[in-house]
N, C-alpha and C positions, 0 to 999 in steps of 0.2 A: 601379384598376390594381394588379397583383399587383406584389409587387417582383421575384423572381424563378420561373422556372417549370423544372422538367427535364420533357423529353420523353419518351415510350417506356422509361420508367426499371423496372427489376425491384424491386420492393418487396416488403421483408423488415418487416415493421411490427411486430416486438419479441411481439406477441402469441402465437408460436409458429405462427399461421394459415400457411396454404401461400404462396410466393411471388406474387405476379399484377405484372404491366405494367400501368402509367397515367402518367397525366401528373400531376402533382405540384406547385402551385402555393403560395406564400409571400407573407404579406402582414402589417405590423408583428408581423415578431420570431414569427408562428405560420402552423399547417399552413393554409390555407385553403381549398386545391380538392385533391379527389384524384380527378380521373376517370379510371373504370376503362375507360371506351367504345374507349381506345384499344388498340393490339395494334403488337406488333412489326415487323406488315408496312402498317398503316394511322398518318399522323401522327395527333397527338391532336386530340382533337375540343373542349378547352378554347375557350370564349368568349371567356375573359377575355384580355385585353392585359397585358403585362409587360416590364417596363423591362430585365431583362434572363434570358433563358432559352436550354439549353442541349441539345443530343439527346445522352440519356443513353443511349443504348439500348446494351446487353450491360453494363451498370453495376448493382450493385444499390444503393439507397439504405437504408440500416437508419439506425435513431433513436442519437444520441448514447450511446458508452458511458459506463456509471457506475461509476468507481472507488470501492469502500466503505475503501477502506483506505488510505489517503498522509498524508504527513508534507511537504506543500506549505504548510503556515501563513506561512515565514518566505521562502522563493524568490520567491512570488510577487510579491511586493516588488521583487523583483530581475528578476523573468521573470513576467511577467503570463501569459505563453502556458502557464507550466503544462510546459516541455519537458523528456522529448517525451513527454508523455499526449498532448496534445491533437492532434499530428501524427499518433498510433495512432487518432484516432478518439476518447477521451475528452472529453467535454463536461460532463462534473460531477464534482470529487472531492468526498470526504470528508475531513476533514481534523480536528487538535485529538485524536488514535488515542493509544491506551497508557496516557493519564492523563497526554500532554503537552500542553500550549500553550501559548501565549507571554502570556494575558492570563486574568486581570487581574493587575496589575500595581500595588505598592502605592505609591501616591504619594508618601508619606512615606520609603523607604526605597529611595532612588536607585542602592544598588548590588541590590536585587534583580534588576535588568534582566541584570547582567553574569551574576549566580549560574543564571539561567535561562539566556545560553548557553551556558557554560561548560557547565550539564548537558544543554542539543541537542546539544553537540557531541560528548559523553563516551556519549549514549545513543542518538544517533541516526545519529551517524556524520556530523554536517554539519560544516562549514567555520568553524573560530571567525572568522577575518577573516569569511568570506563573510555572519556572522550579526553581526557589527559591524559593516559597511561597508553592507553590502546592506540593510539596516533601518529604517527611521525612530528605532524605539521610545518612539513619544512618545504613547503613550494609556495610560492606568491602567485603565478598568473594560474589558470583555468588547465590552460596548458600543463602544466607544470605536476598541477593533482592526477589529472590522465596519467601523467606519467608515471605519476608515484606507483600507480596501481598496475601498469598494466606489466604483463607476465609474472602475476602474484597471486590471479583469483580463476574461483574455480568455475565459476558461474559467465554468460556475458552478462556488461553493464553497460548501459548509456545513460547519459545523465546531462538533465538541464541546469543551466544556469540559474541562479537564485537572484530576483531581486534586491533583495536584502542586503549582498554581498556585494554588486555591485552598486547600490546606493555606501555602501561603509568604504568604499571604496575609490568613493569619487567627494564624497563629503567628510569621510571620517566622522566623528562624534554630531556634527549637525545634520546625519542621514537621518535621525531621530528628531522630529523636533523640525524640522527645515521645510516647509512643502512645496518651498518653490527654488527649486538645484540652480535655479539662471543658466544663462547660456551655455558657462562655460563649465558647471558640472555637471547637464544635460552632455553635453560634448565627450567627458571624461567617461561619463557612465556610456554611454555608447560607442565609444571607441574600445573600453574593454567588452562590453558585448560582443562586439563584432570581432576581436582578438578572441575569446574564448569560441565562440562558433567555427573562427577559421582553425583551431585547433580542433574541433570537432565534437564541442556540445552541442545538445540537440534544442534548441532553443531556449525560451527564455518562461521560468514559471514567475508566480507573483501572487502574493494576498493582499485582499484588505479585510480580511477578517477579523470582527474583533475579539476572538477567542484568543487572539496571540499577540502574546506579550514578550519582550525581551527578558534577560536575566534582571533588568531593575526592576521590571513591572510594568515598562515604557509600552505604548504600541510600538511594533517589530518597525524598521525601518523604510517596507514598500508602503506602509499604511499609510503614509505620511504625503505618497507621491498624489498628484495632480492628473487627471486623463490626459491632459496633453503628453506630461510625461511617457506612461503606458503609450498613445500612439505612438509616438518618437521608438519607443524601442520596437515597438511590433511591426516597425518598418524594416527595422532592422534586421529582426529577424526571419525578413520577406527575401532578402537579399541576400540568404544563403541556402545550399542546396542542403534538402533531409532534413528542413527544419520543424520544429513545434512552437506549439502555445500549453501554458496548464495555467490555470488562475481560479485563486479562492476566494470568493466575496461572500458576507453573511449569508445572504440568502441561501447557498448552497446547504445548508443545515436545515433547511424549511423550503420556505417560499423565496424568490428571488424577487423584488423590489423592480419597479421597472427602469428605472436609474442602472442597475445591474445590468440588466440585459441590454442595456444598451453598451452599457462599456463592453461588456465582452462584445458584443456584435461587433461594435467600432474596432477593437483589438484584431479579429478574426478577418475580417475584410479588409485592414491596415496593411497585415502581412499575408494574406492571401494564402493561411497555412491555417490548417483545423486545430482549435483550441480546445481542450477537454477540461473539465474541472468534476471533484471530488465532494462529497458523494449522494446519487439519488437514493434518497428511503423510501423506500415502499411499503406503506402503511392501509390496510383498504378503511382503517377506522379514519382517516384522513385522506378522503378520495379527491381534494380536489389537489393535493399537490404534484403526484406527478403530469397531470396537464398542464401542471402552470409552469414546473421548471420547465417539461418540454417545449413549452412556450418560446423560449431563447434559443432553440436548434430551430423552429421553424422560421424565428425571423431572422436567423444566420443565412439560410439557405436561402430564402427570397432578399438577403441583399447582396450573396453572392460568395458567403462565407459560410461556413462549418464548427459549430462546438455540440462536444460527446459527452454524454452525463456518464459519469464511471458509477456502477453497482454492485455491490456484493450477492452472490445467487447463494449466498448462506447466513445464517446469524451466527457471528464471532462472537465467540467467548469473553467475556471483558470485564474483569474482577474492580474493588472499588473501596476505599478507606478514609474514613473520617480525619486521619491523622494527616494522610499524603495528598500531593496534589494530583484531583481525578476532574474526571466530568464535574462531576457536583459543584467543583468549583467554579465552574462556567455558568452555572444557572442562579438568572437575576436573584441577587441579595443574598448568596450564599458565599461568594468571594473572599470577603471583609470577616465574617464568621470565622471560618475554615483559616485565614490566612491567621489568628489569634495564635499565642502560645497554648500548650497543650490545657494547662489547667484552665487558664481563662473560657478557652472554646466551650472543654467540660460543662462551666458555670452556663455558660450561654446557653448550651443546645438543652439542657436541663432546663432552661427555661422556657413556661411554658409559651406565655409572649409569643417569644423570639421562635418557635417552633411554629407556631401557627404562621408568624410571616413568611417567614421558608418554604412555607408550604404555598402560602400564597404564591408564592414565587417562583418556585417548581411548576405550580398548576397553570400558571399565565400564560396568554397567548406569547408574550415575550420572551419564554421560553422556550418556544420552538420548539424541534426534535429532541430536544433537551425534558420535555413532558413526560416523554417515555419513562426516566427515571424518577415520578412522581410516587408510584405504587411502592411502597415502601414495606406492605405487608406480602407480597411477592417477592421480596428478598429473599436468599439463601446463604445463610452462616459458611464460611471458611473457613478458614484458620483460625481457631481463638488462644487466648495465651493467660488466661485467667482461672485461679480452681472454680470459683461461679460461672464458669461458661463450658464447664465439662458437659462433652455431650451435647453439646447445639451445635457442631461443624455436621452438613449437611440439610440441618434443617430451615424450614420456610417460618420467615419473620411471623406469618400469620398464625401461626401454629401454638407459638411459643408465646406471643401477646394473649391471646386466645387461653391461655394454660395459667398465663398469671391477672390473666382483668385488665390488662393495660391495652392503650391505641397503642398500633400498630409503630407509627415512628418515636413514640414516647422508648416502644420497648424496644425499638431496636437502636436509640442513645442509649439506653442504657447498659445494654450488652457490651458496644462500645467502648464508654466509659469505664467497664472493670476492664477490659483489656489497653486501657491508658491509648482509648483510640488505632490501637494497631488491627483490631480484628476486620479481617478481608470478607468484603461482603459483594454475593454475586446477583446484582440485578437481573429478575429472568425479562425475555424480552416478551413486549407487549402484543406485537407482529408476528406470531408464530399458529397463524389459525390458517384456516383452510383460504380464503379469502384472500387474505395475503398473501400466501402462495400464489393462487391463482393470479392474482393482479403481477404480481414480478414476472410467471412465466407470459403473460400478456406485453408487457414492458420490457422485455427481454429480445423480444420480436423487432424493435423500433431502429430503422437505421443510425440512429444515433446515441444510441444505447450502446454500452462498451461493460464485460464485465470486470471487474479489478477493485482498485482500492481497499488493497491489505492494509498499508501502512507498514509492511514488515520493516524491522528496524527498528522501527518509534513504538512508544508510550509500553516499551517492556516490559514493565512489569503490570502491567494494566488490560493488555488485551493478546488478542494471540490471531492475525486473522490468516497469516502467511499460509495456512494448509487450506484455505478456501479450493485449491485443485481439486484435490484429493477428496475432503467432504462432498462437495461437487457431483462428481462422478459417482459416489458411493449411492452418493441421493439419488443421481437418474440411473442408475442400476437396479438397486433394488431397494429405493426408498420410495417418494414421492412420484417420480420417473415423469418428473415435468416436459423433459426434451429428452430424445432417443439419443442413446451414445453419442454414436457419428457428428449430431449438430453440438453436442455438450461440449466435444475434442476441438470443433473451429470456434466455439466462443473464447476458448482460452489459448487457441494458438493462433488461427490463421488471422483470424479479426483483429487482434490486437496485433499482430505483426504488418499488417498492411495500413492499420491505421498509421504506425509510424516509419513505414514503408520502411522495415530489415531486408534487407537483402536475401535470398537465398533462404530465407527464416520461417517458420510459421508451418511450412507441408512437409508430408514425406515426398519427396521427387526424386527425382535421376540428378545429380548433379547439385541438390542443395547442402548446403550444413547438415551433417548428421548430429544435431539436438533431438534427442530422442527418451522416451521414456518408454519404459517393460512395463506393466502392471498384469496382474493377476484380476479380472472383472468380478470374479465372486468374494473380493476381498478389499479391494480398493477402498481407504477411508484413510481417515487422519482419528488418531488418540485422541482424548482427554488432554487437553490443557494441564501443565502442572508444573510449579515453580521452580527453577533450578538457578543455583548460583555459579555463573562459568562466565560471569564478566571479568573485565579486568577492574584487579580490585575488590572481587570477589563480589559484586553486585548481581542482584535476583533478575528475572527476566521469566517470561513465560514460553513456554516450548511446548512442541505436540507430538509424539512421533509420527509416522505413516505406516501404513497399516497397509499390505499387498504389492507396496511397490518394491520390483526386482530388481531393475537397474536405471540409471542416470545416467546417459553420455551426453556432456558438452564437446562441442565440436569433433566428434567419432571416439570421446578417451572417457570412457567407465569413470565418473567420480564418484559414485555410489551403486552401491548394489546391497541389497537389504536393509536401506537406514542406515547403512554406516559408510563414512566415507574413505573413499582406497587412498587419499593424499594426494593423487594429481590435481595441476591444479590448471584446467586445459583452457580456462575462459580469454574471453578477449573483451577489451574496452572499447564500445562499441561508436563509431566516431562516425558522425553527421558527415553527409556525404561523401565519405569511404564507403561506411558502411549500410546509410539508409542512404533514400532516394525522396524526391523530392512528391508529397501525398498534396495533391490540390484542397480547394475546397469544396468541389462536385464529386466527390467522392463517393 
């Protein structure tokens, strides 16, 4: 007997093949009938019996999407569901991205646990309660966090190793600070690599960005490492099966550096596994950057090696405050401002001086992607908490400078300032013309092109990109309709599941994981962003609902239906060569 069956259902099977109607049958955790005998105007012509089945008909069923990009390692401890990937239709993250993860972890050095949240929360943007409360922390090797997790979540997960984690791990406190590990903590750090892989991570991520800072303000601990180093472990991780690369270097925010591309080349060709790093922008008012990051795919592939630029096919939502740490605090000569006590900052940003160099600094080539948040009279008020600021939540900076005679970012310190810097202010994006569009669905085409990087997980209360699915599809339905359904369903299952070669993952077939998602086409979308307190600890975080999706089955077991979750909890941890295989780099 089938466990479950949908009837008359519109299947999108991730392959990119044209839609067709069938009936659709489940039986332990995989696809097991898909007969196509049936049609819209006839029931299905299945044999088999089913304990429970549903007429799906004007529904489409497409495969589980695959997030390549989250920062879920420590939530799901707290939220097995994954929320809300999993309500978009997610059914397998990535997770352990940037060169973070929470393991291993050294047994001997009982405050390493605190020094790892202290830098989630300084780099990732999470909850320090929420990362103390919400946690176990009680496994040392790589191994050991697998196991914390698995028969506990609802979602699948795989997850790379963290540089970071193994530099603290082999150095202790001189991981920071240290640049050259010598033999013999070269040695230590790649023996636990290779212990966590043979446990079944999926390779090794790493940054040298210098957007990221530890909990003291230090550079993060891979920053510190030497290229040889990086070769040494991308060797490593050549030498197991279903393995990856992920690595963040400045340039990934802009333009890449030719120094950059070379390290990633040399990394990618080291282990002879395709390396992807986070995230291309696509901007047509800056036309020459996606040729030039693509630059580093094309000279992977002519020395024999593979790296995937990951893209967002939407603009995320992404709120912003003078008081907290946000972007802003990343853009040249705003760090040291921002980092002030509250009244001192006040004094500062009130000054005019000190406004104008901000500005300079916002406006600078050195700024990067980080220019975007320059337009300051394109702002949009959020939250305010002052009697003077009644009635500006939803309005444009320009609007209201405009109303009282003042520049644009004079008047919106000001604003600010009566709200003692707490008022939430929503940068619109710069990149939202016709142009740019067009240039992403251009760029979208490229074999090394990959869509992803939510970040779900991180910088929660700050941005919201996890329903990127669901907005997605809303768009090439009856938005924009850049790419027809069918190709919209394989950029976010099949592509991405083959790049990290899942098993069984990514299509509707005979005999695969039933990862599946229901949606309704004339509805499909993701809500409005809107801030909820459900962390542990009671911390804020931003969430979306989903809008048309009817059900979520991980591995053939319903964990949602309607946006709300049933409580099973069917996922599995998803373990490098168990459960991936091994993706070349001709791929």
């Amino acid at each position: 007997m089938l466990d479950h069956l949908y009837r008359r259902v519109t299947v999108v099977d991730g392959t990119g093949a044209a839609a067709y109607v069938a009936d659709v049958g489940i039986r332990a955790g995989r696809i097991a009938v898909i007969d196509r005998s049936t049609s819209v105007k006839a029931p299905g012509r299945t044999g088999e019996r089913a304990r429970t089945e549903e007429d799906a008909h004007g529904l489409v069923l497409a495969p589980g999407f695959v997030d390549p990009h989250t920062h879920y390692d420590a939530q799901l401890f707290w939220d097995p569901y994954a929320t809300p990937s999993l309500g978009h239709g997610v059914t397998t993250v990535v997770g352990g991205n940037c060169g973070f993860s929470l393991a291993p972890l050294h047994p001997g050095r009982p405050g390493d646990a605190d020094y790892t949240r202290r830098m989630m929360s300084k780099v990732e943007g999470m909850s320090l309660a929420a990362l103390a409360e919400g946690a176990p922390w009680t496994w040392s090797s790589f191994g050991d966090y697998l196991d914390a997790l698995e028969g506990r979540i609802a979602v699948n997960a795989g997850f790379m190793v963290g540089h970071c984690a193994l530099r603290r791990h082999a150095l202790g406190a001189d991981a920071v600070g240290d640049a050259d590990p010598g033999a013999e903590g070269l040695r230590r750090m790649t023996a636990q690599l290779h212990e966590a892989m043979d446990a079944g991570a999926w390779g090794l991520s790493t940054t040298r960005s210098a957007t990221h800072a530890d909990g003291d303000g230090r550079p993060v601990a891979s920053r510190w490492a030497r290229p040889a180093e990086l070769h040494a472990l991308a060797r490593a991780v050549g030498q197991h099966e279903g393995t990856q690369l992920e690595a963040i270097v400045d340039g990934c925010l802009d333009r890449f550096a030719d120094d950059e591309i070379g390290l990633l080349v040399d990394m990618t060709t080291a282990a002879g596994r395709p390396l992807n790093w986070n995230v291309l922008t696509i901007d047509a008012a800056v036309p020459d950057r996606v040729p030039r990051q693509l630059t580093a795919s094309e000279r992977a592939r002519a020395a024999g090696g593979r790296i995937v630029a990951l893209t967002m096919p939407v603009l995320a939502p992404m709120n912003m405050s003078l008081g907290t740490f946000c972007a802003l605090n990343l853009v040249p000569g705003w760090g040291d401002v921002l980092a002030l006590p509250v009244p001192q900052r006040i004094d500062r940003l009130r000054d005019p001086a000190v406004r104008a160099e901000l500005l300079r600094g916002a406006r600078s080539e050195e700024a990067g992607v980080f220019r975007r948040l320059a337009d300051f009279d394109r702002y949009v008020i959020g939250d305010t908490y002052a009697k003077e600021n009644d009635g500006l939540s939803g309005r444009e900076v320009r609007d209201i400078a405009a109303e009282r005679g003042m520049d644009p970012f004079a008047c919106l310190v000001e604003i600010c300032a009566a709200d003692e810097l707490r008022t939430v202010l929503w940068p619109m994006p710069t990149d939202n013309d016709d142009a740019s569009w067009e240039l992403r669905r251009r760029t979208w085409g490229h074999e090394d092109v990959l869509l992803g990087g939510s970040d779900a997980g991180a910088h929660l209360d700050r941005m919201c990109g996890a329903p990127y699915p669901t907005r997605f599809l809303g768009d090439c339905l009856r938005g924009r309709k850049l790419v027809p359904l069918e190709q919209a369903v394989r950029m976010l299952t099949d592509e991405p599941a083959r790049l990290f070669g899942l098993r069984g993952r990514g299509r509707i077939a005979e005999g695969w994981w039933a990862d599946l998602v229901l949606f309704d086409p004339e509805r499909v979308d993701a809500g409005a962003a809107t801030l909820v307190h459900d962390l542990p600890g009671d911390g804020p975080r931003l969430d979306a609902r989903a809008l048309g999706v009817v059900s979520v089955r991980v591995n053939g077991v319903e964990a949602v239906r309607h946006d709300v979750v049933t409580g099973a909890v069917p996922g599995k941890v998803l373990r490098s060569g168990r459960d991936t295989e091994t993706v070349g780099t001709g791929a």
